[in-house]
C-alpha positions in Angstrom: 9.1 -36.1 3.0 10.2 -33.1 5.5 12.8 -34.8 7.5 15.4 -31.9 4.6 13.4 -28.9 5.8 15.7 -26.4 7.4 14.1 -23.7 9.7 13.7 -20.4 7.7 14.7 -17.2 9.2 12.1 -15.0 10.6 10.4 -12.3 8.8 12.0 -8.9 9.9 8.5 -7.4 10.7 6.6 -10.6 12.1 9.4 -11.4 14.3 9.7 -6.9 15.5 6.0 -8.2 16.3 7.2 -10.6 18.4 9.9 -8.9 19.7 7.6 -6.0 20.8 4.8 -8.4 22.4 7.8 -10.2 24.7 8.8 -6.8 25.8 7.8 -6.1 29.6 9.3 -2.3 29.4 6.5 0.3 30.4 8.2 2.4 27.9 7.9 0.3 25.2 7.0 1.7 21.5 5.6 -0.3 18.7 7.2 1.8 15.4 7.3 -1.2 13.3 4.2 -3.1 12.5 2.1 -1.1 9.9 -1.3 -0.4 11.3 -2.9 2.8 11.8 -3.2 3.5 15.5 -4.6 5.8 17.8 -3.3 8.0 20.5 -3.8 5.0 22.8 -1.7 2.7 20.8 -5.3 1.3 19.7 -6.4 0.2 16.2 -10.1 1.2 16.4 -12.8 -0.3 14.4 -14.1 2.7 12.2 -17.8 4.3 13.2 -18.8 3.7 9.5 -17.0 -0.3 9.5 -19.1 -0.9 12.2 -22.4 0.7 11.2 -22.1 -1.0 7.8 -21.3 -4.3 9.2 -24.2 -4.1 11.3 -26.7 -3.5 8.6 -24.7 -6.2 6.4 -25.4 -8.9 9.0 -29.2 -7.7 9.6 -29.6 -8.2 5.9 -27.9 -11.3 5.1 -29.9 -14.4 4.0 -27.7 -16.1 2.9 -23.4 -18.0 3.2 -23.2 -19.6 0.3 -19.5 -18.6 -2.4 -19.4 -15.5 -4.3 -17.6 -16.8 -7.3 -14.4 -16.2 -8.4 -14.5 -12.4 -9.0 -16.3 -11.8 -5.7 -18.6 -9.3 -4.6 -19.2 -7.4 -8.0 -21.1 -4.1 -6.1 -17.4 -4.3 -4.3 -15.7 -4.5 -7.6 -17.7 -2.0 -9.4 -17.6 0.8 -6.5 -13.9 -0.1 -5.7 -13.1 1.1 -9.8 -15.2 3.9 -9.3 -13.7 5.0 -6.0 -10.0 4.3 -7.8 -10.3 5.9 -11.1 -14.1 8.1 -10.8 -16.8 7.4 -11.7 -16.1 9.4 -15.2 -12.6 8.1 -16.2 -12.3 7.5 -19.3 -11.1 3.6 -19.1 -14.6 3.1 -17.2 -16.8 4.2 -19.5 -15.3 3.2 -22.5 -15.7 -0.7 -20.7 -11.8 -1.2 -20.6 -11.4 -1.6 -17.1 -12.5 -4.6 -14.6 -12.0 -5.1 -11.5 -11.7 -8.9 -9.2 -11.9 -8.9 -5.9 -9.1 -10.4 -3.8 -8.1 -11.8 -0.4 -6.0 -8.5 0.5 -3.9 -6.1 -1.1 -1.5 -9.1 -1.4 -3.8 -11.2 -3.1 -4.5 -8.7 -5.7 -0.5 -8.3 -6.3 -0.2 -12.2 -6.5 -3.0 -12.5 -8.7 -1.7 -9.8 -11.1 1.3 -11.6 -11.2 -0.3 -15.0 -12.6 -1.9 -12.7 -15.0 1.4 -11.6 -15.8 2.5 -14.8 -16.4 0.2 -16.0 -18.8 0.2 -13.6 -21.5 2.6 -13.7 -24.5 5.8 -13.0 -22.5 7.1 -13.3 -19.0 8.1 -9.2 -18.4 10.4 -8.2 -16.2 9.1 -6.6 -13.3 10.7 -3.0 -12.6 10.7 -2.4 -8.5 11.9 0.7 -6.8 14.6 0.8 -4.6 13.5 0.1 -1.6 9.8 -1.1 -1.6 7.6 -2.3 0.3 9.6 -6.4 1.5 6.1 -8.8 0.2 6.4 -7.3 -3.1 9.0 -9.2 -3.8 7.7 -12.6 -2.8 4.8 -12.1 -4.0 6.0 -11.5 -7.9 8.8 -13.3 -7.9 7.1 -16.4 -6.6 4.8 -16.4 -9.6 7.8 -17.0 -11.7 8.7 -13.4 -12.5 11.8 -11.7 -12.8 12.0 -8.9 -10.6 14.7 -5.7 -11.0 15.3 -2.5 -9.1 15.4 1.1 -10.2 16.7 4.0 -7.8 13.6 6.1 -6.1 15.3 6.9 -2.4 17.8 9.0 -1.4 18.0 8.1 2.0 20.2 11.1 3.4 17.7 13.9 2.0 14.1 11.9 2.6 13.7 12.7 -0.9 12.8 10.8 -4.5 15.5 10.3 -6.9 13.8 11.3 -9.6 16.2 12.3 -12.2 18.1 8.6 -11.7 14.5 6.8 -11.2 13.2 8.5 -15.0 16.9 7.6 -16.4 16.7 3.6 -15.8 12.9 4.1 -16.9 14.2 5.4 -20.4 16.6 2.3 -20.4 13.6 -0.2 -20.5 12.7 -2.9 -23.1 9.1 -2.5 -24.3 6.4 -4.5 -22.5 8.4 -4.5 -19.9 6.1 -3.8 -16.2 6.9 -1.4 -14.1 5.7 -1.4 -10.1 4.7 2.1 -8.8 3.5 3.0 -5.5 0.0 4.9 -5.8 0.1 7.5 -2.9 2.4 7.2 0.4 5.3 5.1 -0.3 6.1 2.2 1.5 8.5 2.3 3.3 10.0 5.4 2.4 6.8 7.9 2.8 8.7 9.6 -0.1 5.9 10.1 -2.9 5.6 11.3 -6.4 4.6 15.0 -7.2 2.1 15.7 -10.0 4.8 16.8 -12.2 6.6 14.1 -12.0 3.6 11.6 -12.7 3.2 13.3 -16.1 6.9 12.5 -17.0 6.8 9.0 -16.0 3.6 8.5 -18.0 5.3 10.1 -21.1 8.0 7.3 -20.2 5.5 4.3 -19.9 3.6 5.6 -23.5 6.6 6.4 -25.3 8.6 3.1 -24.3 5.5 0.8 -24.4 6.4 0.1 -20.5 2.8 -1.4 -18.5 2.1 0.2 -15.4 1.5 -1.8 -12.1 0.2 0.6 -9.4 0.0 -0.4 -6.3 -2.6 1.9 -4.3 -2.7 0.8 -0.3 -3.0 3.9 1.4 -5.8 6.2 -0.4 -6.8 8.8 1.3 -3.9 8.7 4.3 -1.4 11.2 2.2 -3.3 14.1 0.8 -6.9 13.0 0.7 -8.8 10.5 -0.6 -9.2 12.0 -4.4 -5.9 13.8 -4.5 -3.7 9.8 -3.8 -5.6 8.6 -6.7 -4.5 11.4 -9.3 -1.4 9.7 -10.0 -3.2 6.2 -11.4 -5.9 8.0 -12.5 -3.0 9.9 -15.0 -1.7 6.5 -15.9 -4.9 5.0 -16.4 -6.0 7.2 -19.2 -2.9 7.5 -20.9 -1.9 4.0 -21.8 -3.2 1.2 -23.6 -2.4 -1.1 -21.2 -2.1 -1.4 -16.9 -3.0 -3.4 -13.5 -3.9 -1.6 -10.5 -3.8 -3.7 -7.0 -5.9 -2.3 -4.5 -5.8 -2.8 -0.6 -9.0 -1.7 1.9 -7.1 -2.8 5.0 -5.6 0.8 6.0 -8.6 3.0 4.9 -11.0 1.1 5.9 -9.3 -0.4 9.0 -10.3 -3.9 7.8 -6.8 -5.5 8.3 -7.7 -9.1 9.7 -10.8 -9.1 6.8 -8.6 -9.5 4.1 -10.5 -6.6 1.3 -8.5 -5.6 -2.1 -9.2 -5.9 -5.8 -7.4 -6.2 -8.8 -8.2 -4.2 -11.5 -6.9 -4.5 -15.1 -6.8 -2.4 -17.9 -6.6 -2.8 -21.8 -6.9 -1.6 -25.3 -10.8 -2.6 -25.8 -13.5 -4.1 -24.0 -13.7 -7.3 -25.4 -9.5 -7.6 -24.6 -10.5 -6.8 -20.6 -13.2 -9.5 -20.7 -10.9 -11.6 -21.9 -8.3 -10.8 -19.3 -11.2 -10.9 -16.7 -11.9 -14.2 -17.8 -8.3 -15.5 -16.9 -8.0 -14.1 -13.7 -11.1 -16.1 -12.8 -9.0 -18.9 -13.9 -6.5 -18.1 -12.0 -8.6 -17.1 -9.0 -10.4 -20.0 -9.1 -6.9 -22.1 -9.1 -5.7 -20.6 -6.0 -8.1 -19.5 -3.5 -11.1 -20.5 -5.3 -13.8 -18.0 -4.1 -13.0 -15.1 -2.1 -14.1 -13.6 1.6 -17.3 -11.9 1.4 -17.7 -10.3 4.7 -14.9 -7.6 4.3 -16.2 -6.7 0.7 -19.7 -6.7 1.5 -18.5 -4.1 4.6 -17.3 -1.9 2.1 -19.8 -2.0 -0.8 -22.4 -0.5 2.3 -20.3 1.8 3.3 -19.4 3.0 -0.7 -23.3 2.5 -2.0 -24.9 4.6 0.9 -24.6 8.3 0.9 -24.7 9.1 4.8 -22.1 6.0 5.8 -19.6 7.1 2.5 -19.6 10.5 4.2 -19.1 9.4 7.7 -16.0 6.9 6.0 -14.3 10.1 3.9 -14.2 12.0 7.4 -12.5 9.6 9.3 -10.0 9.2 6.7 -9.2 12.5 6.6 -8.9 12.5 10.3 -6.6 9.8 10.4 -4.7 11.6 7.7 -4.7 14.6 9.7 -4.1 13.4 12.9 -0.8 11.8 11.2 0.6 15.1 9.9 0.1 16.6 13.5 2.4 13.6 14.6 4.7 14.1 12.1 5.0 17.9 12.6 5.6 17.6 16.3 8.0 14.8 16.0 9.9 16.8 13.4 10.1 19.8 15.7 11.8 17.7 18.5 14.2 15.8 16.3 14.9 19.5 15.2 16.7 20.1 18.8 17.8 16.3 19.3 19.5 15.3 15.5 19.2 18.4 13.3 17.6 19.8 10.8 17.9 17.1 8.1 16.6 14.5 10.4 13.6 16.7 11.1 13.0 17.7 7.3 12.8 14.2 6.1 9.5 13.6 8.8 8.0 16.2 7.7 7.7 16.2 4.0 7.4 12.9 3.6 3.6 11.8 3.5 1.7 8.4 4.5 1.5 5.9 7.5 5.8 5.3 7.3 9.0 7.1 6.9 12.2 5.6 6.3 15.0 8.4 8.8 19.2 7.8 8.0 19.9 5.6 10.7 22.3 2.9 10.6 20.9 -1.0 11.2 23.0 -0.8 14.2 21.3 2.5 15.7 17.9 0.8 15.3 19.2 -2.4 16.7 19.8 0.2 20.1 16.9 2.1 19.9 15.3 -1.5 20.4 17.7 -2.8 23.0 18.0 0.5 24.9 15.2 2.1 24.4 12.7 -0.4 23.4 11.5 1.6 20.5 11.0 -1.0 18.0 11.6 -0.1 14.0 12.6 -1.8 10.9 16.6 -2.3 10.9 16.4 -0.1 7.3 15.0 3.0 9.7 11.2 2.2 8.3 9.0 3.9 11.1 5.4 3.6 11.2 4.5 7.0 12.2 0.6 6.0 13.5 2.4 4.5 16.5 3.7 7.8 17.6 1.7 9.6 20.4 1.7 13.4 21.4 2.9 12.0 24.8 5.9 10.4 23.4 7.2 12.0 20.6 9.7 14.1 22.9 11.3 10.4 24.6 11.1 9.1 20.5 13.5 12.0 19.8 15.6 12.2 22.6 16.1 8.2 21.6 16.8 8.8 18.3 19.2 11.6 19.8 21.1 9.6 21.6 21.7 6.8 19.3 22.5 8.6 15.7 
């Protein structure tokens, strides 16, 4: 049966991973694999995680499954923590939330949703995004397309080209947007320009698919969320995939919801009821542990505060990293190279290199990034931003 099977490639940023871990330089740099770090190179577990998964164990009587939608306090709090807890889709009952194994399994289960309405849209993607959204749409049996968003050179959004191809669109059509901190460009939408892409989506009949993974790391944990919060009360019709595995630090847990959005109540229980379906069809019943984690920490007042601070310490401690890297590629590579650090926002930025200058900063350098110049800028320290961009220097 498997005797055909050919050995696939490896995946760029799983095989960086193992790159990185074979590396016996003292001077190595993990810039590649996207996990928040600290200025140890360490991934901590978060004071409120742990507090909240304490009490979660003390309290638990019981293993037995969830159901397909999961932990419904998780769903619930996970809407409310999305949209607030006064949007206008939440209390007039049109939006519902599943839980999912992951950010991933939220996209993948949108996708089967996707699949079984009355069409099979085309699914709009920007250009780049993030590698898995691809696999995990097109493997549902959609058809996936690109529109511009990055101007590599500048740093910046190509808006103006990004809202043209928008206008082009075919009604019903989906179209995937990045929530807050674009990955892997850093590169994110401004207010402004939020409120012209949702007068696109209404006016063309386009549905939304926002893909929120990073609340609360690009300008706080309310203002990532304005963008889907605009979408979310402005058309009929949406899906929002949300992942708890950067905010929350719960990586290897597996935490993220689906939530979808329609025209009535009775049309999102309906929906609801097929993505139980198709829940049920896949993984069956989700993991509790990471959901039940997060409901604590969401439900209880002191442990919610204790969570928003060190969010916005993370967050913080990130733009301090990217100001002071930006200031020493400022003497080593110029000004551009600097500007696109700093105003981009988020755990990544994508810098103009070529494939072949990240190929040396790995062999030379052993400073390990994606070969598109992706660069996770958590695993920068203070202590070696200055050999970072003297590398970078030296290979550009």
């Amino acid at each position: 049966m498997f005797e055909n099977l050919q050995a696939l490639p490896e995946d760029p940023i799983l095989g960086l991973m193992a790159a990185f871990r074979a590396d016996t330089a003292a001077t190595k740099i993990d810039l590649g694999v996207g996990v928040y770090k600290d200025e140890h190179g360490k991934t901590p577990v978060l004071r409120a995680v742990r507090a909240a998964e304490q009490a979660v164990l003390a309290d638990q009587q019981t293993k037995t499954y969830t159901g397909p939608a999961g932990n419904e306090q998780f769903n619930a709090l996970m809407v409310e923590l999305v949209l607030g807890s006064k949007h206008p889709a939440l209390t007039s009952g049109r939006v519902r939330a599943l839980q999912a194994p992951g950010g991933c399994g939220a996209l993948r289960l949108g996708a089967e949703l996707l699949m079984v309405g009355s069409h099979r849209p085309t699914v709009h993607v920007s250009d780049p995004t993030w590698a898995n959204h691809v696999p995990l749409l097109s493997n549902a049996g959609l058809k996936l397309e690109r529109y511009p968003y990055f101007e590599a050179r500048t740093g910046t959004v190509k808006f103006d080209a990004m809202l043209e191809r928008l206008n082009t669109l075919p009604a019903g059509d989906v179209v995937l947007l990045h929530g807050c901190c674009h990955n892997p460009t850093g590169a994110d939408l401004s207010m402004d320009q939020w409120r012209k892409i949702t007068e696109v989506l209404v006016q063309r009949r386009l549905v939304p698919y926002v893909d929120i993974a990073y609340q609360g790391l690009g300008e706080g944990i309310v203002a990532d969320a304005e963008g889907a919060r605009l979408v979310a009360a402005s058309v009929p019709e949406a899906l929002i995939a949300v992942s708890c595995s950067k905010n929350f630090g719960l990586y290897r847990e597996r935490v993220g919801a689906l939530m979808v959005l329609t025209e009535s109540s009775a049309q999102t229980n309906a929906a609801a009821s097929h993505l139980r379906k198709i829940a049920r069809g896949i993984w069956s019943m989700p993991p509790d542990h990471g959901a039940a984690i997060v409901a604590r920490i969401l439900s209880d007042e002191k442990l919610s505060e204790d969570w928003r601070n060190e969010v916005n310490a993370m967050r913080e401690r990130m733009l301090t990293l990217r100001r002071a890297l930006s200031a020493a590629l400022a003497k080593t590579c110029g000004a551009e190279m600097a500007s696109v650090i700093e105003k981009q926002r988020g755990m990544f930025s994508t810098i103009p290199v070529t494939p072949e200058a990240a190929d040396a900063l790995r062999t030379q350098h052993h400073i390990y990034m994606t070969r598109d110049g992706r660069m996770n800028i958590a695993g920068v320290s203070l202590e070696s931003v200055d050999y970072i961009a003297k590398a970078i220097g030296a290979v550009v």
